[in-house]
C-alpha positions in Angstrom: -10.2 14.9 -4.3 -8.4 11.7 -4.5 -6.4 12.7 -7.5 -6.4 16.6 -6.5 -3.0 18.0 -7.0 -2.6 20.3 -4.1 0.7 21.8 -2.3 2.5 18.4 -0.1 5.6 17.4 1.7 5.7 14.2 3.8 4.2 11.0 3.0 2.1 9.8 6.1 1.0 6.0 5.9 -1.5 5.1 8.7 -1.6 1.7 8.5 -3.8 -1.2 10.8 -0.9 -1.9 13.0 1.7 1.4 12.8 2.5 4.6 11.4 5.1 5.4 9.0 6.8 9.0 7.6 8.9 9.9 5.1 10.3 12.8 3.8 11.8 13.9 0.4 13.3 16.9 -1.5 14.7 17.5 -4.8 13.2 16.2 -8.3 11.3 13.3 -8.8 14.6 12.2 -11.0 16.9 13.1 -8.3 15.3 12.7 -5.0 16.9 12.7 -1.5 15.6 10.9 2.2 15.3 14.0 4.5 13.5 12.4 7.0 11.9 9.0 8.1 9.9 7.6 10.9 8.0 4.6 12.4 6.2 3.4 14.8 3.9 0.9 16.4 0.2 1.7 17.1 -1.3 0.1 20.2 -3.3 -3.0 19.5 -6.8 -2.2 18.3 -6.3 1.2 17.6 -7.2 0.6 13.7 -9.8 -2.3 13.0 -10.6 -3.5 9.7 -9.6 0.0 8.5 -11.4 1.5 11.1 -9.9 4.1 13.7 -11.6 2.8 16.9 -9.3 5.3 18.9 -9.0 8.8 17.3 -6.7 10.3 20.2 -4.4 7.2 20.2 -3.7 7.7 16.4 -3.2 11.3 16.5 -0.7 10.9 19.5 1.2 7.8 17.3 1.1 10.7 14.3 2.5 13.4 16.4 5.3 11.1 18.4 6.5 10.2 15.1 7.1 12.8 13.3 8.4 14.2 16.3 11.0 12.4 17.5 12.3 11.9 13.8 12.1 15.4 13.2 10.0 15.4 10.1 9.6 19.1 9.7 7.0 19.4 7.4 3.3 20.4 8.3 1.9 19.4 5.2 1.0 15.6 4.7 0.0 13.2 1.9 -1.9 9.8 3.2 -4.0 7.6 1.9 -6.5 4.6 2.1 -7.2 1.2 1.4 -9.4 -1.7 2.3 -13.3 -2.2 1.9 -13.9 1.1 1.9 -12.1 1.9 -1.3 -13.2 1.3 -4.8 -10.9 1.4 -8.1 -12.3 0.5 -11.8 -10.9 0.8 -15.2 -13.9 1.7 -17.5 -13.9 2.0 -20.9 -16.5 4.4 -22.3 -17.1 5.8 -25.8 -15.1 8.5 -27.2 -16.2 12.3 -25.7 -14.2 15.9 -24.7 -13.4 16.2 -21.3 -16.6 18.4 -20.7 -18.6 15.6 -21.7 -16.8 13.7 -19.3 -16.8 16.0 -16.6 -20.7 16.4 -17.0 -22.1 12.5 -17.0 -19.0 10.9 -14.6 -21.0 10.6 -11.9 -23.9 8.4 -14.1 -21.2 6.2 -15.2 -19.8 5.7 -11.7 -23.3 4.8 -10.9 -22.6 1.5 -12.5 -19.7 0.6 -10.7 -19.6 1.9 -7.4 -22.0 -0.4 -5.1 -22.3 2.8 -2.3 -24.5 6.0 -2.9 -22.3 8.6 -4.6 -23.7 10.7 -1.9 -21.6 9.1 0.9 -18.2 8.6 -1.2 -15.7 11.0 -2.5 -15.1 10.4 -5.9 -12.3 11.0 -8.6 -11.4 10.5 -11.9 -8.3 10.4 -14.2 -8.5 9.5 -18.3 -5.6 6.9 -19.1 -6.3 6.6 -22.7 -8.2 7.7 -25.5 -8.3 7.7 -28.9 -11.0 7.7 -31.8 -12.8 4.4 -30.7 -13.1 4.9 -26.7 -12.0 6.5 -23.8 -10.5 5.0 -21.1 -11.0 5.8 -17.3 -9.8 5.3 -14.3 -12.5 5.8 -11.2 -12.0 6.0 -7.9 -14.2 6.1 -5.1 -13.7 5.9 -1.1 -16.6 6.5 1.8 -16.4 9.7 3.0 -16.8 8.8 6.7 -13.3 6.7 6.2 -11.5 9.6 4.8 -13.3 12.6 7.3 -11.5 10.6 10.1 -8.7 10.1 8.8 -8.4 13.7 8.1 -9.2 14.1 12.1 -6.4 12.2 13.4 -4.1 13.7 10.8 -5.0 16.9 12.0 -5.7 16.3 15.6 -1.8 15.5 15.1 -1.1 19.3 14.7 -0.7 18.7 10.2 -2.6 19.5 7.4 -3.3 16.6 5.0 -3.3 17.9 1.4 -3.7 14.9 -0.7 -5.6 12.1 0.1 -4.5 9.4 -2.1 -5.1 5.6 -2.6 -2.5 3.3 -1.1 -2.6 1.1 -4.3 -1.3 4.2 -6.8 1.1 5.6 -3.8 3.0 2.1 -3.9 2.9 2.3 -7.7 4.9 5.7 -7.7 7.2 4.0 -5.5 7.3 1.1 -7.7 8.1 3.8 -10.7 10.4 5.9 -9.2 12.4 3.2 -8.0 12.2 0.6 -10.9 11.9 3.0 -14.1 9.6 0.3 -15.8 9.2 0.1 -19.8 5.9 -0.6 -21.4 6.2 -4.1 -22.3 7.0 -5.0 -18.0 3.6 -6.3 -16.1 4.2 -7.2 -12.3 2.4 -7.3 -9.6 3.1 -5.3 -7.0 2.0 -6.5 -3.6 1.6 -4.4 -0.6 1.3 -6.7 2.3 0.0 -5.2 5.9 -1.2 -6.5 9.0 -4.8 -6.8 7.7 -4.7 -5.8 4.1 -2.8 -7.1 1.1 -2.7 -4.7 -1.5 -2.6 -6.1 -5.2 -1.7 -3.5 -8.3 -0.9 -5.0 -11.5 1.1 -2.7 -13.6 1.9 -2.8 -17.1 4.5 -0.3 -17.7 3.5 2.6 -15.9 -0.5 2.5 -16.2 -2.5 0.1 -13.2 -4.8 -2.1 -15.3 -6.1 -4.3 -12.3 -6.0 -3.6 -8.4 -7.2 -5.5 -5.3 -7.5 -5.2 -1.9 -7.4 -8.1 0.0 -8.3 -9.1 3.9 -5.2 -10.8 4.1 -2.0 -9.8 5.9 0.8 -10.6 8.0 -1.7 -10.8 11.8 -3.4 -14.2 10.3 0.4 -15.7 10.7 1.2 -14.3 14.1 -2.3 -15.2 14.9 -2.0 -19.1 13.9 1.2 -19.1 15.7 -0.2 -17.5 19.3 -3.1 -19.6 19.2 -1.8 -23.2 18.1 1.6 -22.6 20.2 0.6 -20.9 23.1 2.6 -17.7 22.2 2.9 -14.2 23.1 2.2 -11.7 20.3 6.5 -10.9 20.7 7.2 -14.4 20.8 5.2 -14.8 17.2 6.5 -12.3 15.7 9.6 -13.4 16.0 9.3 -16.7 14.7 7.3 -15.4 11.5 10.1 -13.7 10.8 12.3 -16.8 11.5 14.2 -15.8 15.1 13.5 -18.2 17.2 15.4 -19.0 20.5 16.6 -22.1 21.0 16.5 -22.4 25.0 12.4 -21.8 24.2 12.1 -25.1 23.8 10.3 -24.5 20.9 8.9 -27.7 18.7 10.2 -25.9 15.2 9.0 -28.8 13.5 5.6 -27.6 14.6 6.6 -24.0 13.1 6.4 -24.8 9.5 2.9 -26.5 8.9 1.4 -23.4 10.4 3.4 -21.2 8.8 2.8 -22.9 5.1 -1.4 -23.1 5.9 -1.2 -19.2 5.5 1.5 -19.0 2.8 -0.9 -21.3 0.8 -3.6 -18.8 1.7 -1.8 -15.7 0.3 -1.0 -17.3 -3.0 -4.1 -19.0 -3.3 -5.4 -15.3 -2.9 -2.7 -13.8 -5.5 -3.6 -16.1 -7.9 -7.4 -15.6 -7.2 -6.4 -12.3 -8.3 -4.0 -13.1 -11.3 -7.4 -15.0 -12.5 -10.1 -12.1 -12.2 -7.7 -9.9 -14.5 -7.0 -12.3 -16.7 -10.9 -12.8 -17.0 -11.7 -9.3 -17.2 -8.3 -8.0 -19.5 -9.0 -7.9 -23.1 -5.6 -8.1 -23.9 -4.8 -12.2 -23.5 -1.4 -12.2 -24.6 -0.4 -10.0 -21.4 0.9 -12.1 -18.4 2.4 -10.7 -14.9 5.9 -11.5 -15.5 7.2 -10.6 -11.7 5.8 -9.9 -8.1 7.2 -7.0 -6.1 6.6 -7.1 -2.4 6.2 -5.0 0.2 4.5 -4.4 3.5 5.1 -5.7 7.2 4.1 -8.8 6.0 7.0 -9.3 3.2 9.2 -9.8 6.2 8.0 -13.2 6.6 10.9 -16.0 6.7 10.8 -17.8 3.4 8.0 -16.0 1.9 9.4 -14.9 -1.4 10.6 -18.5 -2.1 7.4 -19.7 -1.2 5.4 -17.8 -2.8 7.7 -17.9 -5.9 7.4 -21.6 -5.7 3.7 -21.9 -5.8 3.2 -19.0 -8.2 5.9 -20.4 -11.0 6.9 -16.5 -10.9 9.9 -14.5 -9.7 9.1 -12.4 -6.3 11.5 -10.2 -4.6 11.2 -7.8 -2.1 10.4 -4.1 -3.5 13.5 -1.6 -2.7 11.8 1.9 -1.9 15.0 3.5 -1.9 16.7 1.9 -4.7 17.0 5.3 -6.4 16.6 7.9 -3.7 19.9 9.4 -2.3 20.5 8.1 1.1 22.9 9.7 4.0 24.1 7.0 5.6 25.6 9.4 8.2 22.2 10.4 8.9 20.0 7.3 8.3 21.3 4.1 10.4 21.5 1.8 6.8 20.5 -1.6 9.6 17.8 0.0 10.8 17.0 1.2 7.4 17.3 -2.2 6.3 15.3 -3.2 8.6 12.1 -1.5 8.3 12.3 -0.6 4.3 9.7 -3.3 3.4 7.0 -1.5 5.0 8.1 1.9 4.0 7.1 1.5 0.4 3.5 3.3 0.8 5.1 6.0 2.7 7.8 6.8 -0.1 4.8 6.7 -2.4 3.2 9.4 -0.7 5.5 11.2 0.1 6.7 11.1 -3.9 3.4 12.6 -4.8 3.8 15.1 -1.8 6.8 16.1 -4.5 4.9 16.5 -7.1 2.2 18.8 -6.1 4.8 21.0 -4.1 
């Protein structure tokens, strides 16, 4: 079940390009890091949200959590991409048997795969005399079954298999604390996939995955420089050595063609729920960032620029105790844009302990 509340620890985020873990104890008002991990999956390992090579995820998985001793057995992960379908429906007012009994037919209408190959879930977000409101979800079963494989080729037991989307919103809300009135946009950017969540207050009322992400920029970079995948890494994130001999006037025109590209695809985005909302008057007021991709030199001022909005980078630990005895607070720096999923997972591991 996507929703299913079952007994779960760490947060596991398999993503296309690496692996990250984190750990968390106490209450979800007072929660402390007890353990975090990352790393790198070999090149091809994940396509388009596909694992190509089962045994080379599981060994990522189990190095991981491993040599960050993450002691828990018990996992919460989650999925995103193509293969994952969200709607807000509104249908007419009914009990929750009524519900329960004709879901399925009304998922019918929204879900373009037979509900035969998908696992599907549901959660009500509002109702009152005039309609009920719900929130569907729906994923391919054969993208969750092997996920499950590698999780538990890995030696753990995944639990919970959520949606990356609503695992970077309970970062988002554990971390932030939003009020109704706030709508932002919170932005997961990966290697492959952006994900888009536009939250007002503490309910998701529009979600998007996109097959965008931080590779199109190292790609442009290799191919119309000549660089090695290290080298154009480094220079998206704006190190770039000086005896390289390096044109950096050459940099920035690249870089920009695929800046224009994600905000051109945010505001696609901003457009289809302003389209589809019936509320008008409600505007995204900020974009919250996150995701390998986030790491990008200049990003959040160019975005910002061409948006007319405020971004900033998401803080997944803004309110989660930190030993900085224990955690290295560079290299926690360092990596805490893409760890946002993870503490999002690993948040819901809390609640269904």
């Amino acid at each position: 079940m996507l929703f299913g509340k079952k007994k779960g620890i760490a947060g596991l985020d398999v993503g296309s390009s690496s692996v990250k873990v984190v750990e968390l104890d106490g209450k979800l008002n007072n929660l402390s890091l007890v353990g975090l991990g990352y790393e790198n999956l070999p090149d091809d390992t994940i396509v388009d949200g596909q694992i190509m090579e089962m045994n080379a995820v599981s060994e990522v998985i189990q190095n991981v959590c491993r040599d960050h001793q993450i002691s828990a057995n018990q996992v919460v992960t989650g999925v995103s991409g193509h293969s994952v379908i969200v709607k807000n429906i509104v249908l007419p007012p009914m009990s929750r048997d009524e519900l329960e009994e004709s879901i399925d037919w009304h998922a019918e209408e929204h879900i373009p795969y037979d509900l035969s190959d998908v696992s599907l879930d549901y959660h009500v977000t509002n109702q009152n005399n005039d309609s009920t409101q719900v929130l569907i979800a729906a994923c391919k079963r054969e993208r969750i079954d092997s996920l499950k494989q590698a999780v538990q080729m890995a030696g753990k037991t995944p639990v919970v298999i959520d949606i990356d989307t609503f695992a970077l919103q309970n970062c988002y809300e554990i971390n932030y604390q939003p009020d109704a009135s706030q709508v932002v946009a919170l932005l997961n950017i990966g290697a492959s996939t952006m994900n888009v969540n536009i939250v007002q207050g503490v309910n998701s009322v529009f979600t998007r995955d996109i097959t965008v992400g931080g590779s199109q920029f190292t790609d442009i970079l290799q191919r119309n420089l000549g660089l090695s995948f290290q080298q154009a890494e480094a220079v998206k994130r704006g190190v770039v050595d000086p005896s390289s001999g390096m044109d950096e006037k050459a940099i920035e025109p690249l870089m920009n063609n695929v800046t224009e590209m994600v905000a051109m695809e945010i505001q696609k985005t901003f457009d289809f729920y302003r389209a589809t909302t019936e509320d008008t008057g409600v505007q995204v007021q900020k974009i919250l960032i996150s995701g390998g991709g986030s790491k990008l030199a200049g990003l959040t001022e160019e975005l910002s620029s061409k948006l007319e909005l405020p971004v900033e980078v998401l803080d997944p630990f803004r309110q989660i105790k930190v030993d900085t005895r224990k955690f290295d607070p560079d290299y926690l720096s360092e990596i805490m844009p893409e760890m946002a999923v993870a503490v999002g997972l690993a948040v819901r591991g809390v609640e269904a302990r």
